[in-house]
N, C-alpha and C positions, 0 to 999 in steps of 0.2 A: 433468412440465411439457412436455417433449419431445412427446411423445403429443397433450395436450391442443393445442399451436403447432401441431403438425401437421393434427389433428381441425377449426382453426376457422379454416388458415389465416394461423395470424398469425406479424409477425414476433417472433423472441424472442432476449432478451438474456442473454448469459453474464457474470455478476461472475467473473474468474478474477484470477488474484492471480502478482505477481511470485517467489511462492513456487515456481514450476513450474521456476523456472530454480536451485533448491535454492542450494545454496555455490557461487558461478558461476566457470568459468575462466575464461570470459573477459567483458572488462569496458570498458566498462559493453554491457550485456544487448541483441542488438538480436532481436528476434522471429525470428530463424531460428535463433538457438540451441535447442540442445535442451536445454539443463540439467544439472547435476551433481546427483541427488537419491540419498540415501540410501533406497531401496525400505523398508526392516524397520527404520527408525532412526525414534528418539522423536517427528521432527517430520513422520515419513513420511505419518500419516493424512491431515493437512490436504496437503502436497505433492501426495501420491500421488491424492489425491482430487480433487482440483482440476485436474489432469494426467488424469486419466478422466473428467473433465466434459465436458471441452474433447473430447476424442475423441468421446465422446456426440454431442457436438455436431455436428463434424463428417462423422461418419456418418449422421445424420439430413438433414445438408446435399447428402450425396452421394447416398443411396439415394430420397429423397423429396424434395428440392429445395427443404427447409425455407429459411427465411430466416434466417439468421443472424449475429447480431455479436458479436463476444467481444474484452472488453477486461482485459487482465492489467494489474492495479493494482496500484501500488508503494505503499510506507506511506503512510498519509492520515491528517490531523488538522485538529480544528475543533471551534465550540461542539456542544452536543448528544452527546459523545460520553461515552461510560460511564465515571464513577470509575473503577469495579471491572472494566474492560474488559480490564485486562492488557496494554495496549499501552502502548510506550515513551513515547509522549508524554505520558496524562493521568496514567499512573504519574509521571513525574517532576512533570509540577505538583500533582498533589494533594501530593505527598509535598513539598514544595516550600511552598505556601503553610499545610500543616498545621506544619514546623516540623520534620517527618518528616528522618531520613537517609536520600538520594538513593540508591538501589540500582542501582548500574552491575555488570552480568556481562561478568566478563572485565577487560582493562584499559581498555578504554571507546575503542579503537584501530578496533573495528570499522565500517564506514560503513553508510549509511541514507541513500535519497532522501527527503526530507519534502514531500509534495503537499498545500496547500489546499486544505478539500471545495468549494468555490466554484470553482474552475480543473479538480474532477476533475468536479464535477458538466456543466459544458461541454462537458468533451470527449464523456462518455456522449449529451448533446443530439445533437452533431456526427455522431457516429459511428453514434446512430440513423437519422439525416437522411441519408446516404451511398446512394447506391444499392444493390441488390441486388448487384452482383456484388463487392460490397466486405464481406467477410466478418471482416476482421481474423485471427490475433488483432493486437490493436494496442496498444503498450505508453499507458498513461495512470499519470503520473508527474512530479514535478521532476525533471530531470535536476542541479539543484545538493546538491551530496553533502557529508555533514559524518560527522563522530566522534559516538557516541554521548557522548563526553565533550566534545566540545565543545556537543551538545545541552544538555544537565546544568550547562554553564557559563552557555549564553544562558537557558535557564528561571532557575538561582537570579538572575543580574541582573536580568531582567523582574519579577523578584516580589519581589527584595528580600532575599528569604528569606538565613535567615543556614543553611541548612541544610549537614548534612556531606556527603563524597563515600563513602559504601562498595564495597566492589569484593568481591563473589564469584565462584564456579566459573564459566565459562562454560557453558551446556549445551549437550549435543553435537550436534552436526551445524549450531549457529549460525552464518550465513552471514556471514563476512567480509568481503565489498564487496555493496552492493549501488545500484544506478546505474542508469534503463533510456538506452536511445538511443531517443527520440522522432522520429528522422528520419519515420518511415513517417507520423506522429500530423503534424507538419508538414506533410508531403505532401498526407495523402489529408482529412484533419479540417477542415486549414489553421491548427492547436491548438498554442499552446505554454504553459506556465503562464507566469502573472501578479505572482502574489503568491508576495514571497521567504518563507523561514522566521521571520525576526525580524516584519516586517509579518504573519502569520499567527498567530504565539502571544499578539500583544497581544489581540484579541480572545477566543480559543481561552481564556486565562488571567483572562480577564475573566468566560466565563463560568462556571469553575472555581471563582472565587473567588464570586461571586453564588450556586451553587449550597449549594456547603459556609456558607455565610452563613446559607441557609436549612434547615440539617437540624436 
């Protein structure tokens, strides 16, 4: 893709992910951090991967004066998103509106920013629109932070659901806080989110429920 943005010209965007900042020391995350990531650990591929994108990128910007913008995204939720996606949030409403027991890893201690795709989708507008010598990376994210167990408490409310709390192993190298600092996204985007996490999962849970309705 590199190649081909180079080949026609154009400008092109990097999806990169809050993941490059692995277990983070310090907190909450502002883009000069470099990251605490386990190189050879369980969650290294997608880290490590997404950490050599970004490089990619920016050596295509250095050597060939490619255009580029790259936005590292903290967890996201919203209608449209996959049952069976494995992410924390449609895992607990599906399991939630099916009657399912709630599967929290760990003691549910650990934090999560939760971004509205409507608020992430703005800022990717913004930060396309930016001019060239504005390259990012640029964190896009809530900066408002909760417990995985307090997630688990506001989904079973929203739905009713009389479902249980289960708690297993945590897997390794799960990052314990995770926050970005949106200052720069404020700055340069003029971007801040919108919609809190409760205002977010009324709909997000509406279409969960409409789906599973129809299988």
């Amino acid at each position: 893709m590199l190649g081909l943005a180079k080949r026609v010209k154009a400008k092109i965007f990097q999806a990169s992910t809050s993941e490059v900042y692995g277990d983070p020391q310090i907190h909450p995350q502002p883009e000069s951090y470099w990251g605490h990531v386990n190189p050879n650990g369980l969650r290294s591929c997608y880290d490590e991967g997404k950490r050599c994108a970004e490089t990619l990128f920016f050596d295509y910007h250095r050597q060939h004066k490619l255009r580029i913008k790259v936005a590292r995204i903290f967890n996201t939720y919203g209608p449209r998103m996959h049952p069976n996606d494995g992410r924390v949030v449609s895992n607990f409403i599906v399991q939630a509106l099916l009657g399912e027991p709630i599967t929290i890893y760990g003691d549910g201690a650990q934090t999560r920013s939760f971004c509205y795709v409507d608020d992430l989708i703005e800022a990717f507008i913004r930060l396309m629109a930016t001019e060239d010598d504005f390259t990012g990376p640029v964190n896009t994210g809530n900066p408002g932070e909760f417990t995985i167990l307090q997630l688990a408490e506001t989904v079973l409310e929203l739905t009713g659901s009389k479902s249980e709390l289960i708690f297993k192993p945590l897997p390794a190298d799960d990052p314990r806080q995770r926050r970005p600092d949106i200052t720069l996204a404020k700055e340069k985007l003029s971007w801040e989110p919108k919609i809190s996490l409760r205002e977010g999962l009324v709909p997000t849970i509406a279409y969960f429920d409409d789906f599973l309705r129809k299988q």
